[in-house]
N, C-alpha and C positions, 0 to 999 in steps of 0.2 A: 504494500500500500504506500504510496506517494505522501501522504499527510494527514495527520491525526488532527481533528477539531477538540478543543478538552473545552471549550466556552461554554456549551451546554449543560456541563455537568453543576451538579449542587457545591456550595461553600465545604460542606462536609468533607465530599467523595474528590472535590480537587486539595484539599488539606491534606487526606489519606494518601493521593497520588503523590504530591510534591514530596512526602515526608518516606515514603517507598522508594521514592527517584533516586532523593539526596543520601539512602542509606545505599543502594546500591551504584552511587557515584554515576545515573545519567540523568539526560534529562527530563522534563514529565510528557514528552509526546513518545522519545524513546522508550520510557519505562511502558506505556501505554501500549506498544507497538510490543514491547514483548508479553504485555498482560494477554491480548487477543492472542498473541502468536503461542503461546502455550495453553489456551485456553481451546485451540483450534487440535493442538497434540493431543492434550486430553479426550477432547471426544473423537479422535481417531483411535487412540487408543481402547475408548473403551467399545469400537467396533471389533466384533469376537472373528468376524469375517477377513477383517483385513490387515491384520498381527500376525504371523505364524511364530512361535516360540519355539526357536531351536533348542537352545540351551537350558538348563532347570537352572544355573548358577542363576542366570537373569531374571527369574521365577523366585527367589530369595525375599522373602521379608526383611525389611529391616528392623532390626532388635528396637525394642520400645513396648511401653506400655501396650502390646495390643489387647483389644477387647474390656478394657476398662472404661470408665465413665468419670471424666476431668472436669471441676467446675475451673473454671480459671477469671481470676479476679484481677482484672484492671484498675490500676493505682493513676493516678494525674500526674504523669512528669513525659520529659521526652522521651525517654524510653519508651513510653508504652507504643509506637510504632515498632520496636521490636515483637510484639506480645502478639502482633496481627503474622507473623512469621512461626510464631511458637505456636499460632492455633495447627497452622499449616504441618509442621513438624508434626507434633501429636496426631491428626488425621492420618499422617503417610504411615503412621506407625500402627493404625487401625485401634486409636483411641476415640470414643464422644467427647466432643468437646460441648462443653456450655459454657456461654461467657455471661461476668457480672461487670459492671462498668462503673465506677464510681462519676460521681457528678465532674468533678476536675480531670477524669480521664475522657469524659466527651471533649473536653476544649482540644484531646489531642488526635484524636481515632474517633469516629463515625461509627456507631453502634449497627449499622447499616451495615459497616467493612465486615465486623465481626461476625456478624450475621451470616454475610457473604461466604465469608470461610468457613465457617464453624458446621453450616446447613441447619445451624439450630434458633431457635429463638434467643434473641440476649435481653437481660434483665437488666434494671437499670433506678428500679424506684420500689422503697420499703412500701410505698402505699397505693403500691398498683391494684385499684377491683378485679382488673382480671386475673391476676395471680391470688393477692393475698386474702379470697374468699376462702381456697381451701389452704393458707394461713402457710402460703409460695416460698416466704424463706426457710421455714423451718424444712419443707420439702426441700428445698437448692442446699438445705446444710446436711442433708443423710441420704440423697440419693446417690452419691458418687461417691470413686470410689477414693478419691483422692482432692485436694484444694490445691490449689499451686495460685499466688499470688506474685503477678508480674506484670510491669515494675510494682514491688512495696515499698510505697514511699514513707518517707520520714514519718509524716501525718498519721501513714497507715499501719507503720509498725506501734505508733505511742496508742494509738487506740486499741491496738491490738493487746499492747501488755497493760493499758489498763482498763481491758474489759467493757468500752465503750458498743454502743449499740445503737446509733445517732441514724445509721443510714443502713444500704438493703447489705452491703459488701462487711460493713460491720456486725451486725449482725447477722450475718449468717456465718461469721466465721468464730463467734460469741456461742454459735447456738451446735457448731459441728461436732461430732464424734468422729470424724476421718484423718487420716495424716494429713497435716497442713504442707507444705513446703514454701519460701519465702527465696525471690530473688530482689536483696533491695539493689535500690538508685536511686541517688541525691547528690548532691554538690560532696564532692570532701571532705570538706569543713562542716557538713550538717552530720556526714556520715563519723567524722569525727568530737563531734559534740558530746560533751559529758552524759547529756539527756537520751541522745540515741542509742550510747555504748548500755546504758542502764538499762535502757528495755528493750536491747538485745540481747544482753543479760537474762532478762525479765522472761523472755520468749523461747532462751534454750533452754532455760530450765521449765518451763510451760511443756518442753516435748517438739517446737517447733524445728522441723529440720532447714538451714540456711544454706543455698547455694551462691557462691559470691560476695560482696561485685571482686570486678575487677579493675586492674588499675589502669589508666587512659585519659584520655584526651574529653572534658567535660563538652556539653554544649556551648556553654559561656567559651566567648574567646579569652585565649591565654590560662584558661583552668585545664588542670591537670593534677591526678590523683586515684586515692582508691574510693570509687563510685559509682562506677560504667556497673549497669546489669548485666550479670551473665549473658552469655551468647543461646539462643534460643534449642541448641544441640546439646548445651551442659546442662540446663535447664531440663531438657528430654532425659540426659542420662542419670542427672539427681532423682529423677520422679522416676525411673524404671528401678533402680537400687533401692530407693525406699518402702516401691509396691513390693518391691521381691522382700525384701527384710517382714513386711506387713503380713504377708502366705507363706513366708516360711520358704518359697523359689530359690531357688539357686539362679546368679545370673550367669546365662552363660558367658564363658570366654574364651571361644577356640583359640587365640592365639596367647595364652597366657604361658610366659616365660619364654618367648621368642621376641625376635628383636628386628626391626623395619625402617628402613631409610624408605622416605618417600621426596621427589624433588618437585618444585609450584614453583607457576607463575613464569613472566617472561625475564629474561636478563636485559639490560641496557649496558652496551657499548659506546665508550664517549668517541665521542668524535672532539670536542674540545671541553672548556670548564661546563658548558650549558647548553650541549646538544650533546643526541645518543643516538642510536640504532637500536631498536626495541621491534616488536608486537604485542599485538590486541588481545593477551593470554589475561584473564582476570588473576586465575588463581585457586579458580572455584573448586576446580575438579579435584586437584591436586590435592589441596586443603581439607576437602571431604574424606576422600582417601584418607587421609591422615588420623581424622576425626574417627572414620569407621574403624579404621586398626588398632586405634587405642581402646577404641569402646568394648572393640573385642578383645583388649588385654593385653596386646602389643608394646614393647618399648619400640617408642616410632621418636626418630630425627625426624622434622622436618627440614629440611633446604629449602628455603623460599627465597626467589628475586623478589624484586619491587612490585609487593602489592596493597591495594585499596581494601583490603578484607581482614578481620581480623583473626589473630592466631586460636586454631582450634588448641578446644581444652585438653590437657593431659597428656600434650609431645611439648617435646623438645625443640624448638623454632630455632633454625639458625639461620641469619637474613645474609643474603648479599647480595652484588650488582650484577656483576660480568661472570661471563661461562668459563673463565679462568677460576676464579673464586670459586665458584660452586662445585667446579671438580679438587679442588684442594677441599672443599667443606665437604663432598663425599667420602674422597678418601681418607679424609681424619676420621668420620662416621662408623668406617667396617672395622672389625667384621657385624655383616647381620643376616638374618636366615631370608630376608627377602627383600628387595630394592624396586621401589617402582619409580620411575622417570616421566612423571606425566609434564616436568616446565618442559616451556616451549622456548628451548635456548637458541638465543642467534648465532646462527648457519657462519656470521662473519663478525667484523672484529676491524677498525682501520688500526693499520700499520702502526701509522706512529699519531697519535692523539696529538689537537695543536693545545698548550702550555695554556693559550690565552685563546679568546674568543675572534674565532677566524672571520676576520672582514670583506665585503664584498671591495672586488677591487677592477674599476671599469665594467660593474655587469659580466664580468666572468666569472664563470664557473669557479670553486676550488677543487683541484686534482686531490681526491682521497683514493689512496691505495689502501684495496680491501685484503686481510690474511684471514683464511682460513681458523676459527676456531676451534678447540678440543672437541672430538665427538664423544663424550661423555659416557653415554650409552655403551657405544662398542669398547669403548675402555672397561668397561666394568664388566663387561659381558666374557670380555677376552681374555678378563686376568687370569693367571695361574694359581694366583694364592688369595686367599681369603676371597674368591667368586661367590655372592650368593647364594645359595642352592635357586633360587629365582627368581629371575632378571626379569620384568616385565618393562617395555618401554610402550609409547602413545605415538600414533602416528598420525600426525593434520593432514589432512587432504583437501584439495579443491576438485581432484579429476581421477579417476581410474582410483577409487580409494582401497580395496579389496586386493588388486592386484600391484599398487604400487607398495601395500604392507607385506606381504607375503614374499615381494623383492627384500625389502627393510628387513624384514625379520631373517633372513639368509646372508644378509651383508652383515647386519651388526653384529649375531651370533647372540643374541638374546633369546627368551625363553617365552615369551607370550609377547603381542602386539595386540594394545587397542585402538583399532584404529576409527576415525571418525571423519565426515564430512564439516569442513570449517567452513565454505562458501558462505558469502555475507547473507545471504537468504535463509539462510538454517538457523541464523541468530545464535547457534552455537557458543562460539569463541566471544565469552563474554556475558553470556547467559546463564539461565539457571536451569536449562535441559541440554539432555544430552543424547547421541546415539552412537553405540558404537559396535562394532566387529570386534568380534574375540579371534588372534588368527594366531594358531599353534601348529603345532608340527602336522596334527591329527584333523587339521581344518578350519573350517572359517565358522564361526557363530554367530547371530545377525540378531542382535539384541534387538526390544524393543524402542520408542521413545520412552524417554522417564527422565526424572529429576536426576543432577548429579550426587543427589546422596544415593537417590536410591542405585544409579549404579556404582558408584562406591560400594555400597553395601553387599551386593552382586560381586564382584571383583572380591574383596575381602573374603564374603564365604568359600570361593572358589580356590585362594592361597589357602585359606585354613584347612582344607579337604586335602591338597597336594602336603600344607605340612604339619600335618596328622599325625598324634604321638607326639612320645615327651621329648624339649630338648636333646641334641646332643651333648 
């Protein structure tokens, strides 16, 4: 499509857009262009006619509370544009979700949004007739099977520890007998306040289990600290360990005591102090990856270039520029039982980088001599010592995608290739779905469309079957 119109939509639902945009760094007709564009995958996908499902790995659930019943309570801060992400999360994990919204969480999210996502009605007032006839909070406090409160704001945790019951989010978390779970977010300074640390205090001795924050970059410019609400994946994983603690479950952990380098995102090569040679690679895939290996128990490095996404919970983040770097940040990494390479590192690299910022001189061109960068991949693939047992690498395609991987995978001497269509029409490279071919010695496997977690999640179960049993 040529041009998104957003003029038409409500104050609410362009608030909801801008604040999705800004979190995933585009703009709000972009963002809009891939809400349609994955909304168009969805119901392709869910034609049973036009999917064929080679592989069972791709058939994989992703670990999460399935089949549970989540109330999930909206606090009034910026975060709560994460919380519209977390509905989604719990969904893909084949959780109910119902949302509750506190009055200062409209000013941030449209009860409409939540609605949208959740497929459920969202609640929003202690004195609704149509609920509170058959007396709705006390139902919204014992029907599920867990509360997860995100963002809990300053406000929301002091009424929490002192028992207040003023509004519908209050009381019904006054009136629950379920595991609560709390992820706060607030300024630093609120979060460090004598009064908050008190009835944080107040609330884990209450039984309340706390996820987060974490430390970052506040909304206010120049604020920086420990504030940021969990990421809505650590969030998923607090609430799956708590319901299993709750039943007495075991959570699983196929890969527990194994060890995973996994590499994100693009590199930049300078060309001087303030230009580089990059690509359009977010991060996303990569980073998920990451995210799924730990969840299943994994000690995962990450190696990540330069990206706008933050670091998944429970690895080991180690940042750099250039595809020089990141093969020295691998090789200090091994040994590990299994390495995936999903960054999209630059193929090139100039010569010799200018010192100072290279001027235009007469409208001519400047002569940059391009070298050759490490291939990364085939380096790791081809060592003698300390080799992975498996080497999975990522392969971008625009044309012959199938057949130029199954070359790739004979050149480099790696152990699996996933490879994908990046063409700017796929909205791929940079988005939040994905498709790819699994291509092994044994053939090619032609996944469906789906989210990059959930092929993450897919991929993951697939190493944990090859490395089956207990460490060596």
């Amino acid at each position: 499509m040529a041009s998104i119109t957003i003029r038409g939509l409500d104050d609410d639902l362009k608030q909801c857009l801008r604040l999705r945009a800004a979190g995933n760094g585009r703009s709000m007709e972009d963002e809009a262009r891939t809400i349609l564009r994955d909304m168009a995958a969805a119901r392709s996908e869910a034609a049973p006619d036009r999917v064929a499902l080679r592989s069972s790995a791709a058939q994989q659930p992703v670990a999460g509370p399935a089949g549970r019943r989540v109330l999930l309570i909206i606090g009034g801060g910026i975060a709560a544009y994460k919380s519209l992400d977390l509905i989604r999360r719990l969904r893909e994990r084949g959780a109910t979700v119902r949302c509750v919204l506190t009055a200062a969480a409209q000013k941030f999210v449209a009860p409409l949004a939540a609605g949208a996502l959740s497929g459920e009605r969202v609640f929003t007032d202690l004195f609704d007739p149509a609920s509170e006839l058959d007396v709705g909070h006390i139902r919204l406090a014992r029907d599920h099977d867990l509360v997860v409160v995100a963002p809990a704001t300053a406000d929301l945790m002091a009424k929490m520890a002192g028992g207040h019951a003023d509004d519908l989010a209050s009381a019904v978390l006054l009136a629950t007998d379920t595991p609560v779970l709390i992820a706060p977010a607030m300024n630093p300074h609120m979060w460090g306040h004598a009064a908050t640390r008190r009835n944080l205090a107040r609330l884990t001795a209450d039984g309340i289990t706390v996820v987060g924050p974490a430390e970052g970059e506040m909304a206010e410019r120049g604020e920086a600290g420990i504030g940021r609400m969990a990421e809505p994946l650590e969030i998923v994983a607090a609430a799956d360990a708590l319901l299993a603690r709750r039943t007495g479950e075991t959570v699983d952990r196929p890969l527990k005591g194994r060890r995973m380098l996994v590499t994100s995102g693009p590199t930049h090569e300078p060309i001087d102090p303030v230009r580089y040679i990059a690509n359009r690679s977010s991060g996303k895939q990569g980073h998920a990856i990451a995210a799924a290996a730990a969840a299943a128990g994994a000690a995962v490095t990450l190696i990540s270039g330069p990206v706008n996404i933050p670091d998944p919970p429970g690895v080991e983040t180690v940042r750099v520029e250039t595809a020089r770097e990141m093969l020295a940040a691998v090789e200090r990494a091994l040994p590990v039982d299994c390495a995936v390479f999903a960054a999209a590192v630059a193929d090139w690299r100039v010569a010799q980088p200018g010192r100072e910022k290279i001027k235009k001189s007469n409208g001519a061109s400047p002569a940059l001599t391009l070298t050759e960068n490490p291939d990364i991949l085939a380096a790791i693939a081809h060592r003698k010592a300390e080799r992975p047992q498996l080497v999975i690498g990522f392969a971008a395609e625009t044309e012959k995608v199938v057949a130029n991987a199954q070359e790739k995978l004979k050149r480099k001497g790696c152990d699996w290739i996933l490879a994908n269509d990046v063409s700017s029409e796929t909205g791929i490279m940079g988005g939040d779905r994905n498709q790819v071919n699994l291509i092994t010695s044994d053939g090619v496997e032609s996944w469906p469309p789906q989210s990059k977690d959930a092929v993450a999640g897919a991929l993951v179960a697939r190493i944990a079957a090859v490395l089956a049993g207990p460490p060596p």
